[in-house]
C-alpha positions in Angstrom: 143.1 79.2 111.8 142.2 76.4 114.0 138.7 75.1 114.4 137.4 76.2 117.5 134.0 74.4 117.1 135.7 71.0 117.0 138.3 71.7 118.7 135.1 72.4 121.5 133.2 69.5 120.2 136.1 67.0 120.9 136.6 68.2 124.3 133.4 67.9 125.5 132.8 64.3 124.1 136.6 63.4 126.0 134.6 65.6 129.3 131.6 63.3 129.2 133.4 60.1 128.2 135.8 60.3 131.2 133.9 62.8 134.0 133.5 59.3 136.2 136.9 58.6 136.3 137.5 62.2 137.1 134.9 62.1 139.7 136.9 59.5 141.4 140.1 61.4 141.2 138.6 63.8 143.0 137.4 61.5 145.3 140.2 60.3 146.5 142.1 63.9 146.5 139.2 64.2 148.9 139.7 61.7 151.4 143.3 62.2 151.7 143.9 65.5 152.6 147.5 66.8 153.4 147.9 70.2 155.6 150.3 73.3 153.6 153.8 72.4 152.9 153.0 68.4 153.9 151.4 67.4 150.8 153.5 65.3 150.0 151.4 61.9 148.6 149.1 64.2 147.2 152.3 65.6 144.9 153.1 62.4 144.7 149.7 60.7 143.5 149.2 63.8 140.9 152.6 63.2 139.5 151.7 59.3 138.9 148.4 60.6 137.2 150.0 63.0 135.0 152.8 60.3 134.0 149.8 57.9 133.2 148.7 60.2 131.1 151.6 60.6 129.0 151.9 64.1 130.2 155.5 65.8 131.3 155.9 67.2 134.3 158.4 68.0 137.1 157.5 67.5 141.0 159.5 69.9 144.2 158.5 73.1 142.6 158.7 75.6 145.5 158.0 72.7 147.9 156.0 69.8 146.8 154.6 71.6 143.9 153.9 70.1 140.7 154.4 71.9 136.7 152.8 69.5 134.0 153.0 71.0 130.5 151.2 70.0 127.8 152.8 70.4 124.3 150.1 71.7 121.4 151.0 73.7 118.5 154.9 74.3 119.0 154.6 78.0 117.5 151.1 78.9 119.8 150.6 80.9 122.7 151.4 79.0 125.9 148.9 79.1 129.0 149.2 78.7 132.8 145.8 76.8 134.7 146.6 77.1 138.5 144.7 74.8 141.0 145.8 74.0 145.1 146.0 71.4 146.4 146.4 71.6 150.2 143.9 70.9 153.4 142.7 72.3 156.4 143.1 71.2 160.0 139.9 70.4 160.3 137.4 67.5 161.2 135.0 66.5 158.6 131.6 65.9 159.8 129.8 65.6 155.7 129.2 61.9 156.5 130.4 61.7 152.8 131.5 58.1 151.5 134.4 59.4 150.5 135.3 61.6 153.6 138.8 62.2 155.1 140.8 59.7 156.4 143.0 61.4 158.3 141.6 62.4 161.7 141.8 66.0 162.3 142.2 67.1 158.1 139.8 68.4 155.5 139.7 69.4 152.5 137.0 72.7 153.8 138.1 75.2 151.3 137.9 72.9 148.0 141.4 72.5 147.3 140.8 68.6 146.3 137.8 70.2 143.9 140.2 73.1 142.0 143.1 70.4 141.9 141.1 67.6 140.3 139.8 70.4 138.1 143.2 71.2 136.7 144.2 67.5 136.5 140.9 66.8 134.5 141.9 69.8 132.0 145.6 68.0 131.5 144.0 64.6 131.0 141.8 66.0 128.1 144.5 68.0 126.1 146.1 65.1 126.0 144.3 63.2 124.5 143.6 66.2 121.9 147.2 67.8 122.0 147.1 67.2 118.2 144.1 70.0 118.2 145.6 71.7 120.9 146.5 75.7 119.3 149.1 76.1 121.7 150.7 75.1 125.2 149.1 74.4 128.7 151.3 74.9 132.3 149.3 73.1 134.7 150.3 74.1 138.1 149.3 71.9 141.2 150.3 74.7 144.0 151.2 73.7 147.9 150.8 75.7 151.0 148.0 78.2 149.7 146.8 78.1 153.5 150.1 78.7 154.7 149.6 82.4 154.8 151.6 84.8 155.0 154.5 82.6 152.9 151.7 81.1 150.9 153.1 78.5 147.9 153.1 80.9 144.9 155.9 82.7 145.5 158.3 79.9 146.4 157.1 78.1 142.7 157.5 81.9 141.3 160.7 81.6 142.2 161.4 77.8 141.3 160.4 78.6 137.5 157.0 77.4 137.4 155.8 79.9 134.3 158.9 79.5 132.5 160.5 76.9 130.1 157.9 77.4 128.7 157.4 80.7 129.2 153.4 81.1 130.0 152.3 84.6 128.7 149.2 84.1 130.8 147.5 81.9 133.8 144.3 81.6 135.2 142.4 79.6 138.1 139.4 79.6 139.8 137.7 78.9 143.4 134.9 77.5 144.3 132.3 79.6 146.0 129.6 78.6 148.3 128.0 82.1 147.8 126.9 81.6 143.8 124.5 78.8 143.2 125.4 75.7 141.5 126.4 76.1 137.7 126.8 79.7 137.8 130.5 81.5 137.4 131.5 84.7 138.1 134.3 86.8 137.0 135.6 90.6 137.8 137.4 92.7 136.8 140.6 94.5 138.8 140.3 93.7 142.3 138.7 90.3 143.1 140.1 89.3 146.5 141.9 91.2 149.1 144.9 92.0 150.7 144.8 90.5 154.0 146.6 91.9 157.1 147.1 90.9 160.7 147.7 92.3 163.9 148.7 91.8 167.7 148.0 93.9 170.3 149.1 93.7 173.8 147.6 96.5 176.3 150.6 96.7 179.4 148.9 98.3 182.3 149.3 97.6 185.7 147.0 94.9 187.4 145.6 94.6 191.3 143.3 93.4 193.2 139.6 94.0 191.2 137.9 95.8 195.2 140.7 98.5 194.4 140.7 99.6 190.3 142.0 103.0 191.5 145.8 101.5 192.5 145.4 99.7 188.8 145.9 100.9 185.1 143.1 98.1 183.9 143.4 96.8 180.5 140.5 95.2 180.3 138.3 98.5 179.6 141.1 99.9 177.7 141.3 96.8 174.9 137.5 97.2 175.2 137.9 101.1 174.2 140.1 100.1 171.6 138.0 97.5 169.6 135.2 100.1 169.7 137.6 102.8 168.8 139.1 101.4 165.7 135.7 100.0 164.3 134.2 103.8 164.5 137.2 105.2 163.2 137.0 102.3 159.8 133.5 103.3 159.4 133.9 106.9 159.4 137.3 107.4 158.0 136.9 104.8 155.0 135.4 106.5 151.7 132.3 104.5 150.8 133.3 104.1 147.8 135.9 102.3 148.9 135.5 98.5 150.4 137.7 97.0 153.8 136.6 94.9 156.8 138.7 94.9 160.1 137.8 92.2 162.6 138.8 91.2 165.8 138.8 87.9 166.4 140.6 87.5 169.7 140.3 89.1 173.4 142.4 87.2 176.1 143.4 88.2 179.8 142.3 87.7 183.3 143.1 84.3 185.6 140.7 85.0 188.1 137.0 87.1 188.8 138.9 89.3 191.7 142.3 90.3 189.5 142.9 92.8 187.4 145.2 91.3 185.0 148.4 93.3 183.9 147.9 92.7 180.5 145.2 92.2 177.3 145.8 91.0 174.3 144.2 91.2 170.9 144.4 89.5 167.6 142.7 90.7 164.3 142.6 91.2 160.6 142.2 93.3 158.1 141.0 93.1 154.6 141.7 95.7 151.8 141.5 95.7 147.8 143.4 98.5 147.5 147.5 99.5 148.6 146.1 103.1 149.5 143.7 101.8 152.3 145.8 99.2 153.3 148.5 101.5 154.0 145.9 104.1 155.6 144.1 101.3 158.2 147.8 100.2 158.9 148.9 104.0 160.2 144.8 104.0 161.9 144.6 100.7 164.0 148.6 101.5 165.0 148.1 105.0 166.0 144.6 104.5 167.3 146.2 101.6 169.6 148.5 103.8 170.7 146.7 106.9 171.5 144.0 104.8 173.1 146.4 103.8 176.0 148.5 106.4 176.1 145.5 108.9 177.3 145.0 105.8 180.5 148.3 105.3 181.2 148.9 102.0 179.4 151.9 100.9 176.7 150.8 99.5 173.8 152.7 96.8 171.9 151.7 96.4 168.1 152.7 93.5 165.8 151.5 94.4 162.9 152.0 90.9 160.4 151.6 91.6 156.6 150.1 88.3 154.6 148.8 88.1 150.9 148.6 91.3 148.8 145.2 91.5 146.6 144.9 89.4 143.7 143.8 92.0 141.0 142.3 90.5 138.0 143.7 91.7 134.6 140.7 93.6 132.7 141.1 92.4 129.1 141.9 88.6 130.4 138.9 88.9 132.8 137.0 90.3 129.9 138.1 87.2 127.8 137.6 85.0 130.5 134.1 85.8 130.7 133.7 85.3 126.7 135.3 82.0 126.9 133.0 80.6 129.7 130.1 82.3 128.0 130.9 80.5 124.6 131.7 77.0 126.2 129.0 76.7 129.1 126.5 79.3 127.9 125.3 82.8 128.4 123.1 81.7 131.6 126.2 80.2 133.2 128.0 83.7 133.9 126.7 85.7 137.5 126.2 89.0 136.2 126.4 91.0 139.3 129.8 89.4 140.6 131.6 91.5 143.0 135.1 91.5 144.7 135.3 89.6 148.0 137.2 89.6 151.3 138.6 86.8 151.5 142.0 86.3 150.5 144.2 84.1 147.8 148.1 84.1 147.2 147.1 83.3 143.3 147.4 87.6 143.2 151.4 86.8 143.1 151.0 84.7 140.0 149.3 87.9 138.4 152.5 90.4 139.9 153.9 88.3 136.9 151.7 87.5 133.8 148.1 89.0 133.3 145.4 86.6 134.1 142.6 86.2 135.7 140.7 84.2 138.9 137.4 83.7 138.6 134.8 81.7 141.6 132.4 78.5 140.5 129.8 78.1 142.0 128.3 75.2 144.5 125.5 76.5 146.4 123.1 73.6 146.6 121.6 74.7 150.1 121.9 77.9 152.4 124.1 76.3 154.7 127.1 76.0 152.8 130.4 77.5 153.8 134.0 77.9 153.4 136.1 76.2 156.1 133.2 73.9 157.3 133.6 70.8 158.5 129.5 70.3 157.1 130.9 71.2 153.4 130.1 69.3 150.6 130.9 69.5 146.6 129.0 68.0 144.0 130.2 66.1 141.3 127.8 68.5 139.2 130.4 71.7 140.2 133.4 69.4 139.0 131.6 69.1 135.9 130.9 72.6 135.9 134.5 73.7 136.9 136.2 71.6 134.0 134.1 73.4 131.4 134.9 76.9 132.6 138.4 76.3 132.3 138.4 74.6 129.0 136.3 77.2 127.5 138.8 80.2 129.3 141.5 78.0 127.7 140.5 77.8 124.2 139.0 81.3 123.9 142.7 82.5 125.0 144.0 80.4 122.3 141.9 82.3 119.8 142.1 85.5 120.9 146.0 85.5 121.4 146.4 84.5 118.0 144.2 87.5 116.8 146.2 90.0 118.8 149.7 88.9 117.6 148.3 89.0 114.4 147.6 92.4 114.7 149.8 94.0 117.2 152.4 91.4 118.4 152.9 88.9 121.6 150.9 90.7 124.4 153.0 92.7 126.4 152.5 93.6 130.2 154.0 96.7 130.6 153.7 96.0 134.7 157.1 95.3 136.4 158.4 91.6 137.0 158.7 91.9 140.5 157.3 90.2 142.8 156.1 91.6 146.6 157.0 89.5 148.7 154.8 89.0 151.6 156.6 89.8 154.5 156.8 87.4 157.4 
């Protein structure tokens, strides 16, 4: 049996002795941001890293994807650690020395901070593979914001968990919401399903001094909005958690014309296929209705994006040991919840059990995802490396107790993967 207290030992002392040099990769993953399914000298500058490092790996998985493995124990478990690595197109305003460099990009959502996380993790085992219990898949994923294709699927499909076949994966997201140095993990649902929709109200427009000769959208896409929110709030158990938005309203030229047409845009969230199946047959049949009883034509697009990622209970269970042995008991969030927001990593777990956990980097109250104002400490790095090494290792130790006693752990969920559809 492996010893886990050096083997935690060594890690930490190859954490401390390198975290400035890691620091800097992340700085420069920082500055040069590439938007979803463009990333390629990111790709590129990951690869030259990894080959630095002595560490395998093959580039163009599912795009400009990256798979590094690195070899431990040839007869131990074998682990996948997922980080992005795409950008936003956004303009940074953090006034950070190390800010974008190209106009009009950002790294808003962390993706530098969760791919220099991964890349740290590889560059440590490396240097330890000859501890190392078993094997590590490190997957540098494109196109997460690239909804509703997203980049899992396409490296699903390109064999990024097999050859070596990874019997579980994990990642993790940064989260302004949790202070700094606390992490939280959940189990089942932990983000949602996220769905979008068009709407385009046909009446029949005029001039605004004579409404009567008119079948005015403008009230009737106003009816609508406040027609599907009462119907969520009212219609949705409360045990049960969903958020539908609209976020767009557009039609009208001029004060003195009633237009012929209003559209809306919006989006729903859901953790669970059962309501987002119900608010699909709602919003669609309440759009509907809503015009039909003024005389209007509704036209629905209804656009289905990422499905929920749904954490595995035992490896969010031994995620949570693993972070509590490695970073300590105060580091864990104890009244974590799932959120809204929404992640393709849930495809990765169609596949293998695993688990996605958030890390927190709350230094201030205004901090938030997809802000140009966001800014990452080097602290959360430090804080994000940890997690995943202590996840990692306190896999390696449990999956050699549970094939001692029952066998390789087997999913009994089907392979298949659900497509999102486009």
């Amino acid at each position: 049996m492996p010893n886990y207290d050096m083997i935690k030992k060594r890690a930490q002392e190859l954490l401390d002795c390198h975290f400035e040099q890691f620091c800097q990769a992340r700085h420069w993953l920082h500055s040069h941001p590439e938007q979803s399914g463009s990333e390629i000298e990111t790709s590129k500058w990951i690869a030259e890293r990894l080959g630095r490092a002595g560490i395998e790996f093959q580039q163009e998985v599912g795009g400009y994807g990256v798979v590094a493995v690195v070899h431990g124990a040839p007869d131990g478990p074998v682990v996948a650690l997922r980080g992005d690595m795409d950008a936003l197109e956004l303009e940074e305003k953090t006034g950070l020395p190390y800010s974008s460099v190209h106009r009009g990009l950002m790294h808003g959502c962390g993706h530098d901070f969760h791919a220099a996380g991964v890349l740290a993790v590889g560059e440590i085992l490396a240097e330890m593979r000859d501890m190392l219990p078993g094997t590590v898949k490190l997957i540098f994923q494109p196109a997460e914001e690239n909804g509703p294709t997203g980049g899992a699927v396409p490296m699903i499909r390109d064999g990024a968990l097999l050859n070596p076949d990874a019997e579980a994966i994990f990642g993790a997201h940064m989260f302004p919401e949790l202070p700094l140095g606390k992490v939280a993990v959940v189990s089942g649902p932990a983000m949602a399903a996220v769905d979008n929709f068009k709407i385009r109200v046909v009446g029949r427009g005029g001039h605004a001094a004579a409404p009567h000769e008119t079948i005015d959208p403008i009230p009737i896409a106003c009816e609508m909005v406040l027609a599907v929110n009462s119907a969520v709030a009212r219609r949705l158990p409360p045990s049960e958690s969903a958020v539908v938005s609209f976020g767009r309203i557009s039609g009208g030229e001029r004060r003195n014309i009633i237009p012929d047409t209003v559209e809306l845009e919006g989006t729903v969230r859901t953790l669970t296929p059962e309501t987002r199946q119900m608010l699909q047959q709602l919003i669609c049949r309440i759009g509907e209705d809503v015009c039909s009883m003024n005389g209007a034509e509704a036209e629905i697009r209804w656009i289905r994006s990422y499905d929920a990622t749904v954490n595995d209970e035992k490896m969010a269970a031994l995620a949570r040991r693993g972070i509590r042995g490695f970073c300590g008991r105060d580091a864990l969030w104890q009244t974590a919840h799932p959120y809204m927001t929404a992640e393709d990593f849930g495809y990765f777990l169609q596949k293998i059990p695993g688990a996605f956990y958030w890390v927190g980097v709350r230094e201030d109250t205004d901090m938030r995802l997809h802000s140009s104002y966001l800014r990452i400490s080097d602290q959360a790095l430090y804080n994000l490396i940890r997690a995943h090494l202590g996840v990692l290792f306190e896999f390696f130790r449990e999956q050699a107790e549970w094939k001692k006693e029952t066998g390789p752990f087997d999913d009994s969920r089907e392979n298949g993967i659900s497509m999102a559809a486009e």
